[in-house]
Biopython code that builds the backbone (N, CA, C, O; Angstrom):
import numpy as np
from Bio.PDB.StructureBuilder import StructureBuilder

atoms = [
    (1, "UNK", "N", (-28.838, -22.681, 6.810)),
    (1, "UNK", "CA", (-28.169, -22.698, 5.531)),
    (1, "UNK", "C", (-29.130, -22.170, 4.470)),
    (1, "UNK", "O", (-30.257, -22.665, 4.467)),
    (2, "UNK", "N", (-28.850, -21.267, 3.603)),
    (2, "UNK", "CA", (-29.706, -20.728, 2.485)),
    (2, "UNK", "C", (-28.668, -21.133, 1.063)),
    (2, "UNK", "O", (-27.561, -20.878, 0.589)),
    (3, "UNK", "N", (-30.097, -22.063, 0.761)),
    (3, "UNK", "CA", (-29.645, -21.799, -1.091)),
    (3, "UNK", "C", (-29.574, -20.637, -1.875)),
    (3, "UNK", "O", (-30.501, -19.861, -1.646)),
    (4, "UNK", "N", (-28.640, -20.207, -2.866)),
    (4, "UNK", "CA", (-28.461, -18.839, -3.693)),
    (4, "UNK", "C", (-28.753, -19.893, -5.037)),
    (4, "UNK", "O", (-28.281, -20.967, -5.410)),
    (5, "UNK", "N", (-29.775, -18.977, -5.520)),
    (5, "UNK", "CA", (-29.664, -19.189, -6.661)),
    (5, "UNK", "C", (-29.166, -17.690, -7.732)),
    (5, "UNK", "O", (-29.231, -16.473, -7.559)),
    (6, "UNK", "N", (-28.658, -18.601, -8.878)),
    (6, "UNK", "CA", (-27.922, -17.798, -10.051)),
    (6, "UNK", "C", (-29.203, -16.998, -10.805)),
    (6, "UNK", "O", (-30.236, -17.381, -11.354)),
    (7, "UNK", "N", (-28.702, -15.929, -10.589)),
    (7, "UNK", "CA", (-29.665, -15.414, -11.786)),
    (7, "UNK", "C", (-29.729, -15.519, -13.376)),
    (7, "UNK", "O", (-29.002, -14.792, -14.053)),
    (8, "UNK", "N", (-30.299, -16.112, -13.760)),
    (8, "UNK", "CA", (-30.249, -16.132, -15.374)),
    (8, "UNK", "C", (-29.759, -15.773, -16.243)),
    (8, "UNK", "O", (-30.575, -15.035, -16.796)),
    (9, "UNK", "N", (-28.410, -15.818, -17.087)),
    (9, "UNK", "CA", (-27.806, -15.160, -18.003)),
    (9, "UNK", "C", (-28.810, -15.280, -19.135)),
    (9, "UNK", "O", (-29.675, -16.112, -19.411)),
    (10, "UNK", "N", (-28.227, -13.723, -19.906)),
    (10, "UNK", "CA", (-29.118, -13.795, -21.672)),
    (10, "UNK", "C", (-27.748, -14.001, -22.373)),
    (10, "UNK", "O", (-26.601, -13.585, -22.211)),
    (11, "UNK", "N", (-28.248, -14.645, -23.033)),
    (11, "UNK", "CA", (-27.374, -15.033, -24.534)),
    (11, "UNK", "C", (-28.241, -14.674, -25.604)),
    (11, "UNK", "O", (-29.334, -15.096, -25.982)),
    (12, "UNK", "N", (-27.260, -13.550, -26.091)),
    (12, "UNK", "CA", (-27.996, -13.279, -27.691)),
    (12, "UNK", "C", (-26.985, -14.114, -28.911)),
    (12, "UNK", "O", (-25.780, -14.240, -29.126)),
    (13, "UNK", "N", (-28.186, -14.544, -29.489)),
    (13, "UNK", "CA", (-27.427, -15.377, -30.614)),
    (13, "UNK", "C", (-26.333, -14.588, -31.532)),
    (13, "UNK", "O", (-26.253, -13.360, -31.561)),
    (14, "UNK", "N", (-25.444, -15.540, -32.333)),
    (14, "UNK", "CA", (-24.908, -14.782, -33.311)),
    (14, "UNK", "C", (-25.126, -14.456, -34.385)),
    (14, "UNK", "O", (-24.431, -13.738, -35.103)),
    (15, "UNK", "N", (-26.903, -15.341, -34.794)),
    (15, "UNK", "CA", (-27.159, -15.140, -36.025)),
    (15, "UNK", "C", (-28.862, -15.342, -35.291)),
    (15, "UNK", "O", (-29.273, -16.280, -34.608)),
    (16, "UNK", "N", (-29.603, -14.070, -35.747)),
    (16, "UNK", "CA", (-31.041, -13.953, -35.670)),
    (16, "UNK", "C", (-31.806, -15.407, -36.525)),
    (16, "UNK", "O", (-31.707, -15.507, -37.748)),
    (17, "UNK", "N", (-32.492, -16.375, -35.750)),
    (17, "UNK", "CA", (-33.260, -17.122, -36.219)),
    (17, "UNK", "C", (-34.943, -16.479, -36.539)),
    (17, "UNK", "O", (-35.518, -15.491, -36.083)),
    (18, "UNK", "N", (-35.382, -17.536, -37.525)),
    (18, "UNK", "CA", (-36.333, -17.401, -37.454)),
    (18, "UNK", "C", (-37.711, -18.443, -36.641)),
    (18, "UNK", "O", (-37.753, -19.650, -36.877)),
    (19, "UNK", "N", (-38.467, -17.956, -35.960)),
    (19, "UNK", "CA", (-39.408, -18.876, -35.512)),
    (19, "UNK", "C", (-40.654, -18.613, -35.960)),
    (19, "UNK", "O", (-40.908, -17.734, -36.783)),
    (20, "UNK", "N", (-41.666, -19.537, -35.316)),
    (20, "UNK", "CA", (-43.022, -19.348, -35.915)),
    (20, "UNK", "C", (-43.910, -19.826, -34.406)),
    (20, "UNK", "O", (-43.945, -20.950, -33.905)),
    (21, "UNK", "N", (-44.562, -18.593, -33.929)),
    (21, "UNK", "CA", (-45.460, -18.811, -32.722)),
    (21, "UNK", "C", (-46.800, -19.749, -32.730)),
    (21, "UNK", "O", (-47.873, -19.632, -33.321)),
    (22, "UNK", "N", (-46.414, -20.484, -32.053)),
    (22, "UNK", "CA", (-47.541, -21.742, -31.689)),
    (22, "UNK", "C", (-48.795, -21.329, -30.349)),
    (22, "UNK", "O", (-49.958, -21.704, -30.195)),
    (23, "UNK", "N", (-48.000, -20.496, -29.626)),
    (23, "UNK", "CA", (-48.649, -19.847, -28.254)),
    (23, "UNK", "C", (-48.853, -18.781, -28.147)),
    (23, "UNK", "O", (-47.874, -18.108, -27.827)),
    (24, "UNK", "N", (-50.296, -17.977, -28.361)),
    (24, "UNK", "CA", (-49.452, -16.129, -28.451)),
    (24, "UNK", "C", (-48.528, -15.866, -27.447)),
    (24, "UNK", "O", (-48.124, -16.731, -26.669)),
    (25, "UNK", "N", (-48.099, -14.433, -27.433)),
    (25, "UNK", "CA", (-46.984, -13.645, -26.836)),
    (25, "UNK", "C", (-47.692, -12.740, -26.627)),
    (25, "UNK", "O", (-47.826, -12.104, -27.673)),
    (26, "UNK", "N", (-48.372, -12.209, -25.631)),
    (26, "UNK", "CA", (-48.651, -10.882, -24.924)),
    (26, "UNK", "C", (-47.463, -9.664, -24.173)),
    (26, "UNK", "O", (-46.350, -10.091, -23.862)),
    (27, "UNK", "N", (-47.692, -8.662, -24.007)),
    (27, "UNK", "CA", (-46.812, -8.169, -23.582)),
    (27, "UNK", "C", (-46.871, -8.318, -21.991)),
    (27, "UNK", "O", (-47.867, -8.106, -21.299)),
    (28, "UNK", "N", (-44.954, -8.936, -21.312)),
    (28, "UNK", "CA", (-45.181, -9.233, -20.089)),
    (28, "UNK", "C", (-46.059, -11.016, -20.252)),
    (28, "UNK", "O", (-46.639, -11.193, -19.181)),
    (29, "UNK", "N", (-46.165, -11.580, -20.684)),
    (29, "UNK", "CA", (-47.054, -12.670, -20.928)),
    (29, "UNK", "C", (-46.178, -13.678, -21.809)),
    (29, "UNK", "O", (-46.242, -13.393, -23.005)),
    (30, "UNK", "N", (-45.493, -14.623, -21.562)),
    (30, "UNK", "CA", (-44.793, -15.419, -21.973)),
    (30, "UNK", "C", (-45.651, -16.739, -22.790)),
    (30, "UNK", "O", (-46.430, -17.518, -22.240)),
    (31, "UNK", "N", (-45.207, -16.728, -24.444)),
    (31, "UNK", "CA", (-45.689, -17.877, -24.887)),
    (31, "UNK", "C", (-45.111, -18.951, -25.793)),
    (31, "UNK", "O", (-43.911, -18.796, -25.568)),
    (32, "UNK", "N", (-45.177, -19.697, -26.457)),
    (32, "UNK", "CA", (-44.670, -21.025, -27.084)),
    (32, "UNK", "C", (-44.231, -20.678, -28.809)),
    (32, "UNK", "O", (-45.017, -20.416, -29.719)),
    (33, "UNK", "N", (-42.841, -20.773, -28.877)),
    (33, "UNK", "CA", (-42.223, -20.846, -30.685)),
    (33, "UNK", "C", (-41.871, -22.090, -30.718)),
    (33, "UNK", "O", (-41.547, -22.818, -29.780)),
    (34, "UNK", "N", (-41.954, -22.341, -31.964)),
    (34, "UNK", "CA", (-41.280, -23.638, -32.800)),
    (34, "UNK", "C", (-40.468, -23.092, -33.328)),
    (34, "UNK", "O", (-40.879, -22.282, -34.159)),
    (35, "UNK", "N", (-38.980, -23.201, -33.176)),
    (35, "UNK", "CA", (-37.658, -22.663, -33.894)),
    (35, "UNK", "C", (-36.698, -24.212, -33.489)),
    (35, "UNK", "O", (-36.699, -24.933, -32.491)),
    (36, "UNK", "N", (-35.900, -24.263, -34.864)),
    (36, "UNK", "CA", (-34.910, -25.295, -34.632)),
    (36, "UNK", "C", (-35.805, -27.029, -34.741)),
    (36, "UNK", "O", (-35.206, -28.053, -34.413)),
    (37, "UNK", "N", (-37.027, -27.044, -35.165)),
    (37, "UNK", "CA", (-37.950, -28.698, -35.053)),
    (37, "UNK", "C", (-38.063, -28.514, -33.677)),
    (37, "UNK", "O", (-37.834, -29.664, -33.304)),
    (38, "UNK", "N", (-38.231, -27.952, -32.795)),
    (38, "UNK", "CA", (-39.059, -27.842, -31.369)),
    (38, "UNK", "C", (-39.599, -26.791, -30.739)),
    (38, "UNK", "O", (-39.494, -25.573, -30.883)),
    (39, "UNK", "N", (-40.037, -27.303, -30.208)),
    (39, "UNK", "CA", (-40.967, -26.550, -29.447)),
    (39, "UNK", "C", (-40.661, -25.635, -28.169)),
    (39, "UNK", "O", (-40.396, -26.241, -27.132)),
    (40, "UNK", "N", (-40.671, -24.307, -28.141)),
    (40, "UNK", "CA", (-39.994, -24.043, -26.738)),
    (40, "UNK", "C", (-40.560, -22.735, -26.050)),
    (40, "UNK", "O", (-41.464, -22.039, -26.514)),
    (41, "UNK", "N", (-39.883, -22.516, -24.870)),
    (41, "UNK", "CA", (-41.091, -21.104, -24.212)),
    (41, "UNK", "C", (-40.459, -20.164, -24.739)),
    (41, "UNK", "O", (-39.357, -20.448, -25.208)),
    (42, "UNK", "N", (-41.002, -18.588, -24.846)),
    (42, "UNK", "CA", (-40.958, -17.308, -25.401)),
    (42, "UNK", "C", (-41.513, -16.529, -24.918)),
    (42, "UNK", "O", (-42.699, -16.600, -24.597)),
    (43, "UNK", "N", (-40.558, -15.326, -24.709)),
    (43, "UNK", "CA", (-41.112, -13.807, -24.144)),
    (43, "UNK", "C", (-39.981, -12.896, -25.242)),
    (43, "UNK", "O", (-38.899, -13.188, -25.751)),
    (44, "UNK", "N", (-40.911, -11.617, -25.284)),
    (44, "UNK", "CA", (-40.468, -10.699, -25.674)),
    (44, "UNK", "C", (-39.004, -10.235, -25.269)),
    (44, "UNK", "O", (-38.903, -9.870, -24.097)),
    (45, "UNK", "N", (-37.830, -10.188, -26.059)),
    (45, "UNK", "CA", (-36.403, -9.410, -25.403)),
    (45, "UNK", "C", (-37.023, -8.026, -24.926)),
    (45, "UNK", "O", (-36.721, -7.569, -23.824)),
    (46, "UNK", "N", (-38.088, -7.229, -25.970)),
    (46, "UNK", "CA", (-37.497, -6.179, -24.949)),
    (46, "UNK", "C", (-38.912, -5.765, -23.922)),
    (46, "UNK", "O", (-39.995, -5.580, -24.477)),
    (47, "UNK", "N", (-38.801, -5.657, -22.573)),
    (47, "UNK", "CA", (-39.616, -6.163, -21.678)),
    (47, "UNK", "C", (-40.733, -4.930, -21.903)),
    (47, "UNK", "O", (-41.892, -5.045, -21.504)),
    (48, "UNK", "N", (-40.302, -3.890, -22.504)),
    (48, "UNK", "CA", (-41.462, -3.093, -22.813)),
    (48, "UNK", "C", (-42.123, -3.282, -24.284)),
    (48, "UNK", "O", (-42.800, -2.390, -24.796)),
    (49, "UNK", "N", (-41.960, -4.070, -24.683)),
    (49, "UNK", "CA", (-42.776, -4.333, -25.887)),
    (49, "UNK", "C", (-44.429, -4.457, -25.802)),
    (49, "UNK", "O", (-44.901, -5.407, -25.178)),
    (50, "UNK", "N", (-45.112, -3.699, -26.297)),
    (50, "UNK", "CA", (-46.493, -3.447, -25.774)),
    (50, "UNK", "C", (-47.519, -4.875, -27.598)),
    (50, "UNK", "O", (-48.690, -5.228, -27.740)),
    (51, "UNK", "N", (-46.232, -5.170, -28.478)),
    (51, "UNK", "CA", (-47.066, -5.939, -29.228)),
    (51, "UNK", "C", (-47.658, -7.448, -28.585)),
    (51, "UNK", "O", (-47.525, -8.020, -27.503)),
    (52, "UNK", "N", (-48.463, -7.790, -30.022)),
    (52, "UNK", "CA", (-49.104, -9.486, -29.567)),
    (52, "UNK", "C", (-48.734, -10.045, -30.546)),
    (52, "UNK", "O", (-48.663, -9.451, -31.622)),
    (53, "UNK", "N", (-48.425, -11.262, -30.407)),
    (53, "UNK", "CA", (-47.920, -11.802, -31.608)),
    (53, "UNK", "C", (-48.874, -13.239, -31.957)),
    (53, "UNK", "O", (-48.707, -14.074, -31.068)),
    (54, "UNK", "N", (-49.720, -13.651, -32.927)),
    (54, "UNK", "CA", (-50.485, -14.741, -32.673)),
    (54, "UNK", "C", (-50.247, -15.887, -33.005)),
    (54, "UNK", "O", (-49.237, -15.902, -33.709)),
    (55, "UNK", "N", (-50.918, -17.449, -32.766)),
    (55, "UNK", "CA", (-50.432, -18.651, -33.732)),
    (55, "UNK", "C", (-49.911, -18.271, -35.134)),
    (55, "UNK", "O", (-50.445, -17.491, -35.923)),
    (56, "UNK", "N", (-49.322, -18.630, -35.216)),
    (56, "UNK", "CA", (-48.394, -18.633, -36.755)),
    (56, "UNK", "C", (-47.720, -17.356, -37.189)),
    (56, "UNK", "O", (-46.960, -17.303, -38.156)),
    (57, "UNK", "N", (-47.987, -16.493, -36.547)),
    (57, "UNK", "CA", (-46.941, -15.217, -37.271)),
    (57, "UNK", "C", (-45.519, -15.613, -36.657)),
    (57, "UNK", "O", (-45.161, -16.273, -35.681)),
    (58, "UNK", "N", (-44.837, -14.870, -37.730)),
    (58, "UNK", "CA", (-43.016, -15.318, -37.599)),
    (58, "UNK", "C", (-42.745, -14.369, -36.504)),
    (58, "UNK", "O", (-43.390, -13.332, -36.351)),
    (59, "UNK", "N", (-41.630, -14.805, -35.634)),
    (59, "UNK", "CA", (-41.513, -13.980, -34.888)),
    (59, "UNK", "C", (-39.496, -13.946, -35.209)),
    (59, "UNK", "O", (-39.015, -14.887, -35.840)),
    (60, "UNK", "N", (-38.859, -13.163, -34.861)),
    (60, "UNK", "CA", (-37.086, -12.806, -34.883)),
    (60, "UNK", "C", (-36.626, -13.706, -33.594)),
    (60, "UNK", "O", (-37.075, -13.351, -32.504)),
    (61, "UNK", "N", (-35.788, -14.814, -33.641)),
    (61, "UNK", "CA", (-35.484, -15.338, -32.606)),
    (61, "UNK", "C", (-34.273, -14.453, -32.002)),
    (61, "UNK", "O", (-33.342, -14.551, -32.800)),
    (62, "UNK", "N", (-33.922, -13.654, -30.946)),
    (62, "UNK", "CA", (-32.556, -13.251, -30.708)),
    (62, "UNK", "C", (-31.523, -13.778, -30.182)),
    (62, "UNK", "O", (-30.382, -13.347, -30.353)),
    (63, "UNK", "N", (-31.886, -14.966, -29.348)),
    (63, "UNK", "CA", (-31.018, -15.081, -27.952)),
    (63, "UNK", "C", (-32.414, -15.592, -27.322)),
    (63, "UNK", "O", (-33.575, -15.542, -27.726)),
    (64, "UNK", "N", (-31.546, -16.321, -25.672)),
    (64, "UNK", "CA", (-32.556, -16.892, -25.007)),
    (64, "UNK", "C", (-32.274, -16.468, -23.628)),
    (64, "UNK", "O", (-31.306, -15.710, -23.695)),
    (65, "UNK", "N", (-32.664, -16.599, -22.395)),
    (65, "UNK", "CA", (-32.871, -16.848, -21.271)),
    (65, "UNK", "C", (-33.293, -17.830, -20.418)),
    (65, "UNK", "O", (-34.437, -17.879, -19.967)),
    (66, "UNK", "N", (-31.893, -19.097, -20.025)),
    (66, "UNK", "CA", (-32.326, -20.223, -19.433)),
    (66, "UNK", "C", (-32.784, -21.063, -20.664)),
    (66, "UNK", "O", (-32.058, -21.180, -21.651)),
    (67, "UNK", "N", (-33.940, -21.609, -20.578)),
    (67, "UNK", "CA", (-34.131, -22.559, -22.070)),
    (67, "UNK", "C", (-36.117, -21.277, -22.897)),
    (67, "UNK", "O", (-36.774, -21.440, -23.925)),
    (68, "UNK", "N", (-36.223, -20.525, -22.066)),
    (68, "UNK", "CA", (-37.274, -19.425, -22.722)),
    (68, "UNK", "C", (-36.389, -18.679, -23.648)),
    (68, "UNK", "O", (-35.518, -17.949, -23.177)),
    (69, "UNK", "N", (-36.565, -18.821, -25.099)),
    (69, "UNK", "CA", (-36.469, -17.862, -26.542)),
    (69, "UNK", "C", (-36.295, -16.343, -26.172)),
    (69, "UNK", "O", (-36.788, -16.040, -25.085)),
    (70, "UNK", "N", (-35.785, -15.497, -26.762)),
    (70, "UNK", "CA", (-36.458, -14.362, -26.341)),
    (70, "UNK", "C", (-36.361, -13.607, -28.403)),
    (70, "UNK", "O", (-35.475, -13.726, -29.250)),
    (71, "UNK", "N", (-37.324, -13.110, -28.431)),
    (71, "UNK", "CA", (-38.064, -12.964, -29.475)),
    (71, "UNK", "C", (-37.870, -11.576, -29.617)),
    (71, "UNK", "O", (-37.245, -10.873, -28.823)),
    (72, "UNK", "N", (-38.593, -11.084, -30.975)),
    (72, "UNK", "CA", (-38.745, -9.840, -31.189)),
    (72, "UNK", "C", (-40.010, -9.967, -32.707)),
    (72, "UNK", "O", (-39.783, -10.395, -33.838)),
    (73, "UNK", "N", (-41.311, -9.408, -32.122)),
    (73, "UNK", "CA", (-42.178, -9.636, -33.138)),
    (73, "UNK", "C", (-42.183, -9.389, -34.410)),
    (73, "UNK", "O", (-43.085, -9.866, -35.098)),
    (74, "UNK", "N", (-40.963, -8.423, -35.108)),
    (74, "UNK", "CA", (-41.032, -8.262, -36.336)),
    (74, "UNK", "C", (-39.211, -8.108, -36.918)),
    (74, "UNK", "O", (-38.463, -7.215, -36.518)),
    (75, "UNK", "N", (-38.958, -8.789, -37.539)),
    (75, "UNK", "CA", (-37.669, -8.686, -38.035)),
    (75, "UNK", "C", (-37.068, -7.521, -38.285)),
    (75, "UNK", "O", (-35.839, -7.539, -38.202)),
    (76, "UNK", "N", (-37.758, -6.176, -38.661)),
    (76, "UNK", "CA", (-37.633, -4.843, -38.679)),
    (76, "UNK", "C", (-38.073, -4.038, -37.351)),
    (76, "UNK", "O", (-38.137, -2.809, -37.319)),
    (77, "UNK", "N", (-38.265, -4.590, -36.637)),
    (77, "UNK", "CA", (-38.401, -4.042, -35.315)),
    (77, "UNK", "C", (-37.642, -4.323, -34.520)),
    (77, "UNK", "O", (-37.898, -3.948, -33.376)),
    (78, "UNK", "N", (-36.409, -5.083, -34.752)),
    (78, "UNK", "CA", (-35.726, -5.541, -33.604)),
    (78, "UNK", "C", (-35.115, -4.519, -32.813)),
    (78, "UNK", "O", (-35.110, -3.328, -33.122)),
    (79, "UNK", "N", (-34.424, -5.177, -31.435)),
    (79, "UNK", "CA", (-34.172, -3.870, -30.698)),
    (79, "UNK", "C", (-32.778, -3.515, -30.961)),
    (79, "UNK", "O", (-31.985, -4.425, -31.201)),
    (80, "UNK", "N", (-32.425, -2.416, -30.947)),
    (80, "UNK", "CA", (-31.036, -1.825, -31.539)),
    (80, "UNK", "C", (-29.720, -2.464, -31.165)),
    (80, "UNK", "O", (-28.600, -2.304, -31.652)),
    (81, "UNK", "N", (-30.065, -3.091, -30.354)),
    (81, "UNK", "CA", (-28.712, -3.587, -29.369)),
    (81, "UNK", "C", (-28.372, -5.106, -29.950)),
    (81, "UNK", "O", (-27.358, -5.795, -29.835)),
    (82, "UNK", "N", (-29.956, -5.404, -30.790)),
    (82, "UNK", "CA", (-29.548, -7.292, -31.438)),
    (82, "UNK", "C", (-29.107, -6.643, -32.861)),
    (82, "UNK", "O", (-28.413, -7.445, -33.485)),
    (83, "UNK", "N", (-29.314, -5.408, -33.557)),
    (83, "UNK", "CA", (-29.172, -4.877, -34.965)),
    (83, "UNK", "C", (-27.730, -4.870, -34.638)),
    (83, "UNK", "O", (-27.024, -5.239, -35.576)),
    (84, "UNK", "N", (-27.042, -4.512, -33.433)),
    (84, "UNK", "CA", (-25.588, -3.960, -33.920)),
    (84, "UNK", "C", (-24.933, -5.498, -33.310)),
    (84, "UNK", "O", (-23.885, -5.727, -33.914)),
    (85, "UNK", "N", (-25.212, -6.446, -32.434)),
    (85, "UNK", "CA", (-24.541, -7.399, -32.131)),
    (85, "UNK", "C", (-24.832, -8.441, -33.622)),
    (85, "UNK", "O", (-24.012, -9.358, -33.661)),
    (86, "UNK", "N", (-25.507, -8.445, -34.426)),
    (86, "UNK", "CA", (-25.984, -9.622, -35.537)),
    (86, "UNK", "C", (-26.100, -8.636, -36.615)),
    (86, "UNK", "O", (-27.130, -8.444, -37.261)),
    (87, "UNK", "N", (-24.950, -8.001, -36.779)),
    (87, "UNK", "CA", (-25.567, -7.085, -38.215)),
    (87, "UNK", "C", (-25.863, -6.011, -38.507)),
    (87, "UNK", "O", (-26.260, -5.768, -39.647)),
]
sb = StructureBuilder()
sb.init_structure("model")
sb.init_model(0)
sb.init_chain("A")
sb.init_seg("    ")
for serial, (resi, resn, name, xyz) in enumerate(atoms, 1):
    if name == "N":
        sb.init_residue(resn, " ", resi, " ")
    sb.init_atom(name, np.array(xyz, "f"), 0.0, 1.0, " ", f" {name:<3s}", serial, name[0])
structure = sb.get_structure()
């Protein structure tokens, strides 16, 4: 008998939050935002994002994956696809 597991849906929000990184974010390198009074994991939405993002810079919350954030390091950088779903 083999277990299947589900692969992970993304949910992009309907309204871009804002967070504030507690853990950096490397690219490919998953780290820790405080958005919403908690604390939670974070990676970059778009998987080629080559920025770093450090303790305390704001980061664009978009949408998540499972209970990991998925982010975008600069509110003017977001990726085109969260600009036309939020705005």
């Amino acid at each position: 008998m083999f277990a299947t597991i589900a692969p992970e849906t993304i949910e992009l929000f309907h309204q871009i939050g804002l967070g504030s990184v507690e853990e950096a974010i490397y690219p490919k390198c998953p780290g820790r935002v405080y958005f919403q009074a908690t604390y939670w994991p974070a990676e970059f939405f778009d998987p080629d994002c080559q920025e770093t993002v450090l303790p305390g810079d704001p980061v664009a919350v978009i949408g998540r994956s499972g209970i990991t954030l998925l982010v975008a390091p600069r509110v003017n950088r977001l990726p085109k696809r969260a600009q036309i779903n939020n705005g």
